[in-house]
N, C-alpha and C positions, 0 to 999 in steps of 0.2 A: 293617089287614090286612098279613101278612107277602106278600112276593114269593116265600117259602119255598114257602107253603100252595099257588101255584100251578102249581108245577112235582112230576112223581111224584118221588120219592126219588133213584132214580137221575140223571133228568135235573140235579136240584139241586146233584148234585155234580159234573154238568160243568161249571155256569153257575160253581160256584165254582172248579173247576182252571183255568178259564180266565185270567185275570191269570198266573197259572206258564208255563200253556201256552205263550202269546204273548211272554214271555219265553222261555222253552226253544228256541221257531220259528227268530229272532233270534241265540242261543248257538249254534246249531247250524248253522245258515248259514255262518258262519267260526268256528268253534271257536278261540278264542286261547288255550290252555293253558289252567293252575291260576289264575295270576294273572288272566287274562282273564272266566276262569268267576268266581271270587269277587266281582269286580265289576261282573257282567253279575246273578248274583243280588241282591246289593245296592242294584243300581239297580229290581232288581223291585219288591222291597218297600219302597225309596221311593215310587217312583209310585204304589205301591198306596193306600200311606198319603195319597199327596200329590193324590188322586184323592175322598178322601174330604170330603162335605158339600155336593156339587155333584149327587147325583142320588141315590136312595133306594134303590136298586138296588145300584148301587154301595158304599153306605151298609152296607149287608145284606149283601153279599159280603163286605166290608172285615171287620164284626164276625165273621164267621163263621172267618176266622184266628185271631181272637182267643181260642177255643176250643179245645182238643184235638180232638175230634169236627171242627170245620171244618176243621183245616191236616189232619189224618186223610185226611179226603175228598180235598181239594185233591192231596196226596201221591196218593193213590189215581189220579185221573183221571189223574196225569202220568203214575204209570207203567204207565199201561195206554197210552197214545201212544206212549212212547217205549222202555218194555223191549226190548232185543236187536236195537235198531236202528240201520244207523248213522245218519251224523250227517244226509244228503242224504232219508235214510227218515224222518228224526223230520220233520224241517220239511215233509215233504208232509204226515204224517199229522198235525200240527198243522195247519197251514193247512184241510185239510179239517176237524179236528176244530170247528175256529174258528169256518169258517164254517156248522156245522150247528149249533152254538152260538149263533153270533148267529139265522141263522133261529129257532129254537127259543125266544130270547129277544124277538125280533120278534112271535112268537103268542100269547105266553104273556103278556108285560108291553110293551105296544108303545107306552104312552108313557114307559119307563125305557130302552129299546132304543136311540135315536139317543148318549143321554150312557154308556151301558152300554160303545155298541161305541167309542165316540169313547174310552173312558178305557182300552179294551186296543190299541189304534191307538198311543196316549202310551204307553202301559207299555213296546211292545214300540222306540217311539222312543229311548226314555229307554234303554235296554239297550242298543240300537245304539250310542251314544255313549258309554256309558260307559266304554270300554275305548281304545285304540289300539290298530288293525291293522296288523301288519305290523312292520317296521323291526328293533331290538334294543333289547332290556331298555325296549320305552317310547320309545325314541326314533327318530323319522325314518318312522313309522307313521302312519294315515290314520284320520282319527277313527271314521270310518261306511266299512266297505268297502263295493265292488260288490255282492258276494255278499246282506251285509244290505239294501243298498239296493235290492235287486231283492226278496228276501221282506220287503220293508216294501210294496214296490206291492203283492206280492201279496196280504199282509194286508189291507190298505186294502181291493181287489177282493173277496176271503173275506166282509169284514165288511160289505160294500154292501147 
């Protein structure tokens, strides 16, 4: 049985913009520029990838990029968070987004739920580092700023 078949349609495509989402939360907290964003996406779809074989759910999300129709969706759910907002706007409405997503995946698949929210927790970690904050061109910069570190609790709290 698919984890697809238990979710209505629309929900299905939140359970899948979430990986983005929780990256996006993260970018958007300290926004580092072009070079900062390209590597903060980067790091998404690592994790994403680096997430996969460890829980079915997950498993199923992952393949679901691998399709037009899924990164479709996925693009979809981002931009309905985050269109025309700014950056302090996106990370609330992600965070909320998140965490009625994980409820949602708590009722629906509640033993894929704990590895589910545990692998967007990593996703949005992996973002936070990927970049340096701060400093010039790269250097003299802080790996994880405050800002991320504080929408990393909150994520954490979101996905409880």
């Amino acid at each position: 049985m698919a984890f697809k078949d238990e979710f209505a349609p629309e929900d299905w495509a939140r359970v899948v913009g979430a990986p983005m989402l929780a990256g996006m939360a993260v970018t958007a907290a300290d926004p580092g520029g072009l070079w900062g964003a390209v590597k903060e996406s980067a790091a998404t779809a690592g994790a994403m990838r680096a997430g996969k074989g460890g829980n079915a759910l997950v498993d199923e999300v992952t393949a679901a990029y691998e399709t037009a129709e899924g990164r479709d969706m996925a693009r979809g759910a981002l931009k309905a968070e985050v269109r025309g907002k700014k950056p302090a706007e996106v990370v609330e409405s992600a965070l909320a987004e998140l965490g009625a997503v994980a409820a949602l995946v708590t009722s629906k698949a509640p033993e894929a739920a704990p590895g589910f929210k545990a692998w967007l927790a990593e996703i949005a970690r992996k973002v936070a580092e990927a970049g340096t904050e701060g400093g010039f061109l790269g250097f003299g910069g802080v790996k994880v700023s405050e800002a991320e570190k504080a929408t990393l609790a909150r994520l954490d709290t979101a996905l409880a």
